[in-house]
C-alpha positions in Angstrom: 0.0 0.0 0.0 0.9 4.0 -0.4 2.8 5.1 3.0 2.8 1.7 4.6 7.1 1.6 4.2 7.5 0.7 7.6 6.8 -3.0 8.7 5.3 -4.0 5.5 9.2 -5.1 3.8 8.3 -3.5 0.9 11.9 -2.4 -1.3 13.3 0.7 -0.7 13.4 3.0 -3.2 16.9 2.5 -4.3 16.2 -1.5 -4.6 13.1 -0.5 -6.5 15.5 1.9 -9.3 17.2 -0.5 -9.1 15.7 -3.7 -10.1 11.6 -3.2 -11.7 9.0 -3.9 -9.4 5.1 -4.2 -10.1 2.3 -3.4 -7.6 4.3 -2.1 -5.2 2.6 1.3 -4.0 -0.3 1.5 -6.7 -3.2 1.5 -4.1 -4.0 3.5 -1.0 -4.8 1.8 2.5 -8.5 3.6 2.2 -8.9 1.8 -1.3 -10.8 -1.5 -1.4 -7.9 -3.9 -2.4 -8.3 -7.9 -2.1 -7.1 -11.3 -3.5 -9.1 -10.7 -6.4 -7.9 -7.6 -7.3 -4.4 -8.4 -6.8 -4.6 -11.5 -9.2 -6.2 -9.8 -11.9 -3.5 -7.1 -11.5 -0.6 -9.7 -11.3 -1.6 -11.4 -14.1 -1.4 -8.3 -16.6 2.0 -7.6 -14.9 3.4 -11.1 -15.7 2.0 -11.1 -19.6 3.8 -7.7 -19.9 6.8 -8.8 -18.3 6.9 -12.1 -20.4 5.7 -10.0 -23.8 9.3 -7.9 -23.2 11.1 -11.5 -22.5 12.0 -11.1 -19.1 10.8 -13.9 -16.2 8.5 -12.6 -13.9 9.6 -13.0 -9.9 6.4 -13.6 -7.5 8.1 -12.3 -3.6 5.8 -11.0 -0.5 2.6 -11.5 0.2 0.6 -13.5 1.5 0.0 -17.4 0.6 -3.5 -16.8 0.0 -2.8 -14.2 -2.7 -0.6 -16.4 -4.1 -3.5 -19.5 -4.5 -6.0 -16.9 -5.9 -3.2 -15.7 -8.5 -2.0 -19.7 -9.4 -5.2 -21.4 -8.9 -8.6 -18.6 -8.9 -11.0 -18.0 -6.3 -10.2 -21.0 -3.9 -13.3 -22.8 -2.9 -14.9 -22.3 0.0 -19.0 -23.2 1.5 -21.4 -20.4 0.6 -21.8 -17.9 4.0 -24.6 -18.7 6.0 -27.9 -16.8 6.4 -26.6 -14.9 9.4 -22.9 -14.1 8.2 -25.0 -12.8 4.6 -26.9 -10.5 6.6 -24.2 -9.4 8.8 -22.2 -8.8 5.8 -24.9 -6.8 4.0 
């Protein structure tokens, strides 16, 4: 996220001139962001990184992030009635 450099081990900025990085800093902590999101995102990133013949890296995150991006929504029960209406 934007202003989350501390505790978050996100590159510094020399790494980052240094080396390319993708989706580091594109969304703000007030911004809805999500496993869904992030694999949509990662997947454009790796086509353009593979259409200029480099190999894409995959670092940080989370291992649930990482399913959604290799493998699509995991599945999971539907929510029940009261966790619906909680949620709506």
């Amino acid at each position: 996220y934007r202003g989350m450099d501390i505790g978050s081990a996100k590159p510094t900025r020399e790494i980052q001139d240094d080396i390319k990085h993708h989706l580091v800093d594109t969304h703000s902590p007030t911004e809805e962001y999500n496993a869904a999101i992030f694999a949509t995102e990662a997947h454009g990133a790796i086509k353009d990184i593979i259409s200029r013949g480099k190999l894409p890296v995959v670092v940080g995150g989370t291992g649930f992030y990482i399913e959604w991006l290799l493998y699509g929504r995991p599945d999971a029960p539907p929510p029940t009635a009261a966790a619906a209406e909680k949620a709506s």
